[in-house]
C-alpha positions in Angstrom: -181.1 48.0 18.0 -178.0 46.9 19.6 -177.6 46.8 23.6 -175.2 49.2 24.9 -173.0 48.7 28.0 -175.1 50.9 30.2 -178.3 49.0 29.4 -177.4 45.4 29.3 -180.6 44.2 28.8 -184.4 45.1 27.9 -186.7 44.9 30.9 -188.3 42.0 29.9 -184.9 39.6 29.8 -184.4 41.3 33.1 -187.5 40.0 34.6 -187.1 37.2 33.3 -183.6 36.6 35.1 -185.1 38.5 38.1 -187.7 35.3 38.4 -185.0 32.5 37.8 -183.4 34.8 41.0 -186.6 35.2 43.3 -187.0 31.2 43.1 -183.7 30.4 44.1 -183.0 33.0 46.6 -186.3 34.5 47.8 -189.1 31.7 47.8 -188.7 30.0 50.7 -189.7 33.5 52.7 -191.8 35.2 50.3 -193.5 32.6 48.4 -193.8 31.8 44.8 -196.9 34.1 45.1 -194.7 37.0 46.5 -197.0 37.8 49.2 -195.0 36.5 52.2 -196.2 32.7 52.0 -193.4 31.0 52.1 -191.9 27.8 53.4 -190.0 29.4 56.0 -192.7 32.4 56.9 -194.5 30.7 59.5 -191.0 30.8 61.3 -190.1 34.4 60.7 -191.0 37.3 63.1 -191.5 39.9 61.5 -193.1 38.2 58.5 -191.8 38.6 55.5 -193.2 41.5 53.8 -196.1 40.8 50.7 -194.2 42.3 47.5 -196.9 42.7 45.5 -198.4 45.7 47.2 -195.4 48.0 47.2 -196.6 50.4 44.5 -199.8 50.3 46.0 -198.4 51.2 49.6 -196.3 53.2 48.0 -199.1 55.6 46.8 -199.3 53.7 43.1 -195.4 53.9 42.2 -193.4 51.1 42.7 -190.5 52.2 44.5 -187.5 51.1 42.5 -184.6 53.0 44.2 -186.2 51.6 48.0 -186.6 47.9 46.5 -183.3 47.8 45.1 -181.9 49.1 48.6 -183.5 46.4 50.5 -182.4 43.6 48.5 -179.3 44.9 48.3 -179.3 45.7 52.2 -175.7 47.6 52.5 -177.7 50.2 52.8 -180.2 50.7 55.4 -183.1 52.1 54.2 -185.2 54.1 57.1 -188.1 51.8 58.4 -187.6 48.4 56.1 -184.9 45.8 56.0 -183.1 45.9 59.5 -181.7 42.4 60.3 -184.5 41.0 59.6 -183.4 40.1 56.0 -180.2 38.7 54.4 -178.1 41.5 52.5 -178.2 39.8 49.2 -175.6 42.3 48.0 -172.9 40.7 50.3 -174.3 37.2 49.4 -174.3 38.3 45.2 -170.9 40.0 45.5 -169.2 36.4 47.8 -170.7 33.9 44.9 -169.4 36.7 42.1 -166.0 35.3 42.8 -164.7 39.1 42.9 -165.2 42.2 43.5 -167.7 42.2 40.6 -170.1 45.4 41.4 -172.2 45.6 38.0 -172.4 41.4 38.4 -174.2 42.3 42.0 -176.1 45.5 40.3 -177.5 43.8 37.5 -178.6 41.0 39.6 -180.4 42.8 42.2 -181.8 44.8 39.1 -183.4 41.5 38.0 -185.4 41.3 41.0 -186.1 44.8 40.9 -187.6 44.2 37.7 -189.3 40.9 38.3 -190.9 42.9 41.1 -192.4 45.6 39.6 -194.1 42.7 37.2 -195.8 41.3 40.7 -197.4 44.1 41.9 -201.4 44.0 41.9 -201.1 40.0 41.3 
């Protein structure tokens, strides 16, 4: 099968990207574990939220649309994010080098993906 435009990639190349992503840019707060271990945690009030138990807080669905949101952070999702955490989607667009929107999408996507491999672990 040949990948279209719309899906750029299989979910599995995604998460794939979306862990080469969470090391660089999410780590050092949530931990190579995801559950809010990081480097930096011990420093952080709130603490940074344990990302493997958002389906299961989330009533067994992993919340795609609110993850996505949160990383993103341009949009404030009711009750999570705040200014607590960086708005990746302003950090992904800057290192873009332009006002590249799917770039920005597709990397936030990654994590999304990676993510939603995490949960239970």
């Amino acid at each position: 099968s040949f990948v279209t435009a719309q899906e750029p990639t299989s979910p599995a190349s995604l998460a794939i990207a979306g862990a080469n992503n969470f090391a660089q840019y999410c780590v050092a707060c949530h931990g190579k574990d995801a559950k809010g271990t990081g480097t930096l945690a011990a420093t952080l009030k709130p603490k940074p939220a344990d990302l493997t138990i958002l389906a299961k807080s989330n009533g067994g669905a992993f919340p795609r649309d609110m993850v996505f949101q949160v990383i993103d952070g341009r949009k404030k999702v009711k009750g999570h994010g705040g200014g607590d955490m960086p708005q990746w989607g302003e950090t992904f667009l800057a290192s873009a080098g332009s006002d590249n929107a799917d770039a920005v999408k597709r990397r936030i996507d990654s994590l999304v993906e990676y993510l939603a491999t995490m949960q239970g672990k």
